[in-house]
Every structure is written in C-alpha cells, then in structure tokens.
N, C-alpha and C positions, 0 to 999 in steps of 0.2 A: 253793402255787406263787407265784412274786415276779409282781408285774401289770405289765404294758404299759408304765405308766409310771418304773415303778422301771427296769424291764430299758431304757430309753431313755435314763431319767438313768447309768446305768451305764457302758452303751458311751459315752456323751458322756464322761466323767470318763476313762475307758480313752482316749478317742482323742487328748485335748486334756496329758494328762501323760502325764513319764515311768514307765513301770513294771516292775517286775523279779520275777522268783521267787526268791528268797532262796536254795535248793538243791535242784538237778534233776540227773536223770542221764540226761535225755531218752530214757528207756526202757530202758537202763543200756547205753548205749553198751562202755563200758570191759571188758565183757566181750567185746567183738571178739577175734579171734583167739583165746582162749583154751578151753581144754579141761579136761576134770572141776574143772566148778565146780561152786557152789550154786546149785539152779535159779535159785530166787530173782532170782537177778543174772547169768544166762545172757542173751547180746545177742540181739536180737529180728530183729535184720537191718537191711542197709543203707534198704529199703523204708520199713520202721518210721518209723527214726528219720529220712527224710527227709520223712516224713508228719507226724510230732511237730512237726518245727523248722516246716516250712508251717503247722499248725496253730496255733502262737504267734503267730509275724506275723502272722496274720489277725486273731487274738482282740480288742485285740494286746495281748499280752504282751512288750514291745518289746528286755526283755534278761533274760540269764538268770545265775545263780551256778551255771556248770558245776564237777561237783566230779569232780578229779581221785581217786580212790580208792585209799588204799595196800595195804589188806589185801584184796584180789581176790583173788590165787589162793591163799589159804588159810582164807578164810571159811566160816565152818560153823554157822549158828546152833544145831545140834543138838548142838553140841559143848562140852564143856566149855571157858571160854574164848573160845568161839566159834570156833575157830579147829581144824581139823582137822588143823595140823600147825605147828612156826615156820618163819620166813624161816632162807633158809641169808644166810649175811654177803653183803651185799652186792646181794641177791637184790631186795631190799624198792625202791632206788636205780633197780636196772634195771627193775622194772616203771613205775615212773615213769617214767623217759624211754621207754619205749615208750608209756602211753598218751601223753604231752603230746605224741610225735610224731603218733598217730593222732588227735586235734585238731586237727593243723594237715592231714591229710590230709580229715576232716570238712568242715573253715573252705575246703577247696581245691572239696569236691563241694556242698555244701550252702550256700544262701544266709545264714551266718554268720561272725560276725568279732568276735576279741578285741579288747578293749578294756580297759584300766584307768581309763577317764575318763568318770564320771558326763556330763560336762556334753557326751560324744558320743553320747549315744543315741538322742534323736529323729533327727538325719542320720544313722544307719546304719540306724534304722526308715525314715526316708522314703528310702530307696534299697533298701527292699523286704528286710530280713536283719532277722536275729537279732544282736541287741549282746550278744556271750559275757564275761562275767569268771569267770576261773578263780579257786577256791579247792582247797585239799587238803578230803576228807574221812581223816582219820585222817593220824598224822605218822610212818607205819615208815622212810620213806625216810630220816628224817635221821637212825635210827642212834644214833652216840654222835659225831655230830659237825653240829652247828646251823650252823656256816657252810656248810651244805650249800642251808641258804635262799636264799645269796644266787643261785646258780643260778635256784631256783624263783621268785624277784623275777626276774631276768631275763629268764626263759621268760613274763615275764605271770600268774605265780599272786601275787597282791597280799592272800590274803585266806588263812590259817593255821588249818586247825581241827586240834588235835593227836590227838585221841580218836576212836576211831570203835569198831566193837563188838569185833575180835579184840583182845585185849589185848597190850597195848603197853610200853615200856620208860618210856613221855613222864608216864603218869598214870594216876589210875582212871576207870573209866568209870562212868556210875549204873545198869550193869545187871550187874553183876560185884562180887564181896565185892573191897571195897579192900587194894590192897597197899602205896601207899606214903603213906595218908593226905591224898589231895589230888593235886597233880604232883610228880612224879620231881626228885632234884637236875637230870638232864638236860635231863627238860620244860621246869624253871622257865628253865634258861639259852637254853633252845629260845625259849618267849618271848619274852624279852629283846632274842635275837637279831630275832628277827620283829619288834619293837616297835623295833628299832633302824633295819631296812631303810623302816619305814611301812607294813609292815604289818596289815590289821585285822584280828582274833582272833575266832575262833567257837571259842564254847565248848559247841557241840549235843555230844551224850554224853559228855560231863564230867558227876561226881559233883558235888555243890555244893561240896568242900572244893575240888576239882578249878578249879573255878569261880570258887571266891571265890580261890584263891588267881591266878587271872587275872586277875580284876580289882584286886588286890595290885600286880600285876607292871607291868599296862599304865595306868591313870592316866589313862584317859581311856572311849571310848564299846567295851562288846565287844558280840559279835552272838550269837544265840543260836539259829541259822538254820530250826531246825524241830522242832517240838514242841509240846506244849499242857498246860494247866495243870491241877492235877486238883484236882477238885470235885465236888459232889454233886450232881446234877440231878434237879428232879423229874419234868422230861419223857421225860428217856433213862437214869436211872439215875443209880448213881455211876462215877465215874472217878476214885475216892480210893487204889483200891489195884487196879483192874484192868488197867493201862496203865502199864507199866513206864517206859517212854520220854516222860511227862507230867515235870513242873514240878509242886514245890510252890510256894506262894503267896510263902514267903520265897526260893525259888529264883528267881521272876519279879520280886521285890522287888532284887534281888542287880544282874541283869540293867540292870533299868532305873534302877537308882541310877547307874551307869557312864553314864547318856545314850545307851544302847545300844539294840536294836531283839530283837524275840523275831519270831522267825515262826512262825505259827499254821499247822497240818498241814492237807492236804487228802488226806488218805491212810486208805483204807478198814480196818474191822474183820479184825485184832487191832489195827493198829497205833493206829487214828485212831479216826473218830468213825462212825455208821452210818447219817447222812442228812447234805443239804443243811442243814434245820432247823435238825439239831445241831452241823452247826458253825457254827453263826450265833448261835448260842445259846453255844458255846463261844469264840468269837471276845469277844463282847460282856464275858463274864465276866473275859477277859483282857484288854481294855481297862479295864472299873472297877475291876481292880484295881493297874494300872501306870498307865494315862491311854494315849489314841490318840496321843500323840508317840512308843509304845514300843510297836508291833504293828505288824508287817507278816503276811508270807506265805510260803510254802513247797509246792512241791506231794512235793518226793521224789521225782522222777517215775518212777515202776520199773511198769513196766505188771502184774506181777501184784498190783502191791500198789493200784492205784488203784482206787475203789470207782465204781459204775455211776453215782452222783451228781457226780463230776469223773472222767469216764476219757479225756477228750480237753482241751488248752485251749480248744477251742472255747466252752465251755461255762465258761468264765469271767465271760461278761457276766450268768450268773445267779447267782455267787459277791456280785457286786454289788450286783446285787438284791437279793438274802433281805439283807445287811448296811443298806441303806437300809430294805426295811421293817422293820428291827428296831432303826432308829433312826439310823441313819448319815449323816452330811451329804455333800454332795459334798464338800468338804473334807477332812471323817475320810475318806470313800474314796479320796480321793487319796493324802492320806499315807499310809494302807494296802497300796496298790497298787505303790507307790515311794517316794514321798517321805520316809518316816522312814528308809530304807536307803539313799539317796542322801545325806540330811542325814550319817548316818554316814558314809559314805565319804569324803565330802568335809572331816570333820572329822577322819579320820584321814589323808587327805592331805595337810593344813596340818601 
C-alpha cells in the first residue's frame, strides 16, 4: 500500500498542475439512447455518469480526452471483425452527429465544458467542471470522403484516431489479420486531411505498419492514447503474448521517436494489468524504455471494464502514490499526470 507520505506528495502534484486522462468514455456515455448493443458499452445511466464527472473534479483529474466512438452500434467483439454487421452508407456520419449532439446535451446538465485549449484548463477546473477535449475513437464516419474532418474540427473534435476495433475502410487494426498492409489509400489521405486542419493523431489500435505509416504522414509528435507495453515480469507474469492490445518495445520506440506521448492503461484483467503494483511496475517499464517525456495515462473508462484497484477517479491520488514509491519525482508525476500531453497538444497547435 503507498504511505501517507507519498499519497500527500501525490494529491499536492494533482492539485498544483494541469492533468488530463488521455482516453475516457466516462462510463460509455455514447451508448445513451441506443438499443441492442454490446454489453460491454451499454450506458450506465444519466446517475452514473454524473457521479463519474463529480468524481474527476474532485480527484482532480482536471480534463479529460472524451472520445467520440464511430463503431457503436455495430460492435461485437465476439464477432468476427468485431463487428456484427457493416454500416449502411451514411449510417456511420449520422451516428456521429447524434453522439457530438448529446455532449453538448451532457456539457448543458453536467459540470463540463469543451475546450481545445491546453492553456484553459486550470480556470474551467477552478470554476468547479471538467475541461472536455473531444477526440474520434475509430474514423467510420468519414467514409470515402476526409473533408468530412473539417466539420469534426469545427464541432471541437481536434484530436483524430482512425482505428478502433470493428474494422474499417481507413486501416488495420493490431488485433485483426491485416488487410491493407498498414493504412488504406483513404486512411493515409484521411490523415493528411486531419494534419492539414491541426490536428493531433492517435494512433491507439493501429497495427504498427498502421502506425508507422502515421508517423510517415504527420512529421511531428502522434499520441498513442492507451495501452501498454508487453514484457515479462517476474512478479505478475508475462505480458509478451497474453494481452493483445499491449505495445511491443519497437512499437513504443515508433511512438516516442515522433515526440509523442503513449498512455499507460488503468484498465482491469483481460484487458490491463491485475493490481495497483502492476501497473506501477508496468508504468515504470514503459518509462525506461521510451524516457518520462513519453508516458502519460489512460483510464478507458467503461465501468465493466475497470478493475477494483482503479474503479472510481477518486482513487487516483494512490495511482500517484505506488509511482513515487517506485521511484517517481514530483516532476516525472507531473509530466505523467498532464504535462507530456499538454506538451503535445500545444505542439501540434503551433
């Protein structure tokens, strides 16, 4: 258990910087209204998630990477493809603009508010809210036509991940046999377009050809919003070939060459790790091997999927903890926290 004084230095480091979750779905919001889905990502109720968002500000976890999700109602991980059936034309389009509308229906009941601007986040935290940036998870909505981004730049989604698990026209994913070798002639142009509007690119479930050929296209820092690195521990085992959704070593190499930021899972057995320990122990390993300028955080946050050792943010001031006693400076936890994700943001602003 972290001691008195690490959990002291923690919350100080929390209260005095900016900090963010890299990619949440505060409980999986985005299945509001919708019917025969995958449990998985069935919404939890309005209760819920106005319990979640109050439980970040508190923590505080002062902003979060809300992700808009394209492949919702036809997600199936038991499915071949993952997907239980395709989008009909145009289908994929309209689910997005129904969730981005019900985020601003959210931002209207709940103490949160979009932003695209790193440098507003302490005043939306010290006026008591959550600082939201919108990112896509997965890119069905653009179809066979990328200027469909600029809309989503306008709507406030600043941050493009094209991949997510049902497969796609844009790319391959690393949990699926590759089909086009990497990203799609459309994906790549899909980037471009995104790199073109400003952009920042998360390349979480991209394959590494997928991957590399993002950081080809974009020429500056990508993100790699949540996931972990797979290694062999001797205290919990290995994670070299049980955890599909891990990083290899040249995948985290890939990552941080770009000046880009990886975020580290806090997401319960299958997906993640199976204690507090281990991910402090898995955190660490991901720092020596990229350096703390390239580690942030992640929770996912999808309540069946979070493990009894993070199942609320409350409980973030001892995420802190176990990383200080396992060597962490207030510094490395700051950059951790936010800092290396704000450094990007701001770098793909310029």
């Amino acid at each position: 258990m972290p001691t008195d004084d690490s959990l002291n230095r923690a919350r100080a480091v929390l209260a005095a910087n900016p900090t963010t979750d890299l990619h949440s779905h505060l409980g999986y919001w985005e299945g509001k209204g919708l019917t025969d889905i995958f449990d998985l990502v069935a919404y939890q109720g309005d209760d819920k998630l106005g319990q979640n968002v109050q439980q970040m500000v508190a923590a505080p976890c002062k902003s979060v990477y809300l992700c808009v999700t394209s492949d919702n109602p036809l997600l199936d991980l038991s499915q071949p493809g993952n997907k239980k059936r395709d989008y009909q034309l145009g289908e994929a389009w309209q689910e997005y603009r129904r969730q981005r509308a019900l985020v601003d229906e959210f931002c209207e009941r709940f103490p949160m508010r979009i932003t695209t601007d790193a440098d507003g986040i302490e005043s939306i935290h010290a006026a008591g809210e959550l600082a939201v940036l919108l990112t896509t998870e997965g890119g069905h909505m653009v179809e066979d036509d990328p200027s469909r981004l600029d809309r989503l730049y306008a709507d406030g989604v600043h941050r493009f991940q094209p991949v997510h698990y049902a497969h796609s026209k844009l790319g391959d994913s690393q949990t699926d046999p590759a089909m086009f070798g990497g990203l799609s002639p459309v994906g790549k142009e899909a980037i471009r377009y995104a790199v073109g509007l400003g952009m920042a690119v998360d390349a979480a479930h991209a394959s590494f050809e997928a991957a590399a050929d993002m950081a080809d296209l974009v020429a500056g820092p990508l993100i790699l919003s949540h996931t972990m690195m797979k290694y062999d521990s001797e205290r919990f085992g290995s994670y070299l070939d049980s955890r599909p959704r891990f990083i290899t070593r040249r995948h985290a190499f890939l990552i941080a060459e770009t000046g880009g930021v990886i975020g580290t899972w806090t997401c319960g057995v299958p997906y993640g790790v199976e204690s507090l320990e281990a991910f402090a122990e898995a955190v660490c390993r991901m720092v020596d091997t990229v350096g703390i300028d390239h580690v942030g955080w992640a929770t996912d946050y999808i309540n069946p999927a979070m493990p009894d050792w993070f199942d609320d943010y409350e409980k973030l001031p001892q995420i802190g903890a176990a990383l200080i006693d396992a060597g962490f400076s207030d510094g490395d936890l700051a950059k951790f926290f936010g800092g290396n994700a704000f450094r990007v943001l701001r770098e793909v602003a310029r």
